[in-house]
C-alpha positions in Angstrom: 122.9 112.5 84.2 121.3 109.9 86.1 118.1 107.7 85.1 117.4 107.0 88.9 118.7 108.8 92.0 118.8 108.2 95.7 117.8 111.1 97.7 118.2 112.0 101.7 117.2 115.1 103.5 120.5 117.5 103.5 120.3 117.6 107.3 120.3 113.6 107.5 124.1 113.7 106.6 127.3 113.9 108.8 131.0 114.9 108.0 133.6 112.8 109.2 137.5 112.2 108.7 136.3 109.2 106.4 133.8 112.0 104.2 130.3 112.4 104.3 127.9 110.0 106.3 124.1 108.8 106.7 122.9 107.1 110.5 120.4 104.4 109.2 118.4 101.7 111.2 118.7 98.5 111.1 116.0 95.6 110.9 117.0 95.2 114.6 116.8 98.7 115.8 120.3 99.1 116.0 121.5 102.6 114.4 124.9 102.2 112.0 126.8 104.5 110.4 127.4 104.3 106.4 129.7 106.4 104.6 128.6 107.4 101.7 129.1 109.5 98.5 126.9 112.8 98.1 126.1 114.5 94.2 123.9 117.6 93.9 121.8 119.3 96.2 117.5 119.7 94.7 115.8 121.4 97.3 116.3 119.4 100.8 117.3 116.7 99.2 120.9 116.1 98.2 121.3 113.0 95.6 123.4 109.9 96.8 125.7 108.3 94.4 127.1 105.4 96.9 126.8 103.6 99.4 123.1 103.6 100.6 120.5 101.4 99.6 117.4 101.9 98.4 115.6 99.9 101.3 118.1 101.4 104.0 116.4 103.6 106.7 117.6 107.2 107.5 117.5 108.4 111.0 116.2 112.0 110.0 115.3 113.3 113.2 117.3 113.1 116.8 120.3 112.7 114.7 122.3 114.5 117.2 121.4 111.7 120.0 121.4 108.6 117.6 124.7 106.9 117.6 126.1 103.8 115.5 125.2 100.8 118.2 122.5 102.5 119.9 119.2 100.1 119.9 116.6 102.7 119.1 112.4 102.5 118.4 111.9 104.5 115.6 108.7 105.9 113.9 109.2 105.4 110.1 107.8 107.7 107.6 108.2 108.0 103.6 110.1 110.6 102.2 107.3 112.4 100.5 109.1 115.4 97.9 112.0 117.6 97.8 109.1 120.4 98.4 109.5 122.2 102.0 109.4 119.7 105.1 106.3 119.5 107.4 106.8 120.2 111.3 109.9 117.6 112.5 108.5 114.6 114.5 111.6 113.8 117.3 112.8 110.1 116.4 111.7 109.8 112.8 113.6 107.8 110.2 112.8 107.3 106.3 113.8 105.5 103.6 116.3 106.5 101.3 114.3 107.7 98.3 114.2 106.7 94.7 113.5 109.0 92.5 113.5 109.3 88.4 115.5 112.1 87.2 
């Protein structure tokens, strides 16, 4: 069991022939792509074992638009609970969250 996990919204990740994947935003606006490795599912949340940071952003909303390269103007929020979500807000991105287990 783990003393600290990251944590991402479920619907934040992507499958591709390299496994599972996270868009994030970078200090210049620029979306990228890291691959990372997923662990168990709490709520909406599922708990990342690999290759996030803790101070990377997630794109969490207009995932379907967002592509790795594309310069983007995001509205940040923080990743409040694994409780039920709030109404979506089209653009948003959060940070990945760490959390004690």
């Amino acid at each position: 069991q783990h003393d600290k996990a990251l944590m991402v919204r479920n619907d934040s990740l992507g499958t591709s022939q390299e496994g599972s994947y996270v868009l994030v935003v970078g200090a210049d606006n620029v979306v990228q792509r890291k691959v990372v490795t997923t662990g168990v599912r709490d709520g909406q949340l599922r708990v990342i074992e690999s290759g996030l940071s803790p101070t990377d952003w997630v794109v969490t909303e207009g995932v379907q638009r967002a592509f790795p390269g594309a310069k983007v103007e995001p509205q940040r929020s923080q990743l409040a609970s694994a409780a039920p979500e709030p109404a979506a807000v089209p653009g948003k991105a959060v940070p990945a969250k760490s959390e004690l287990k």
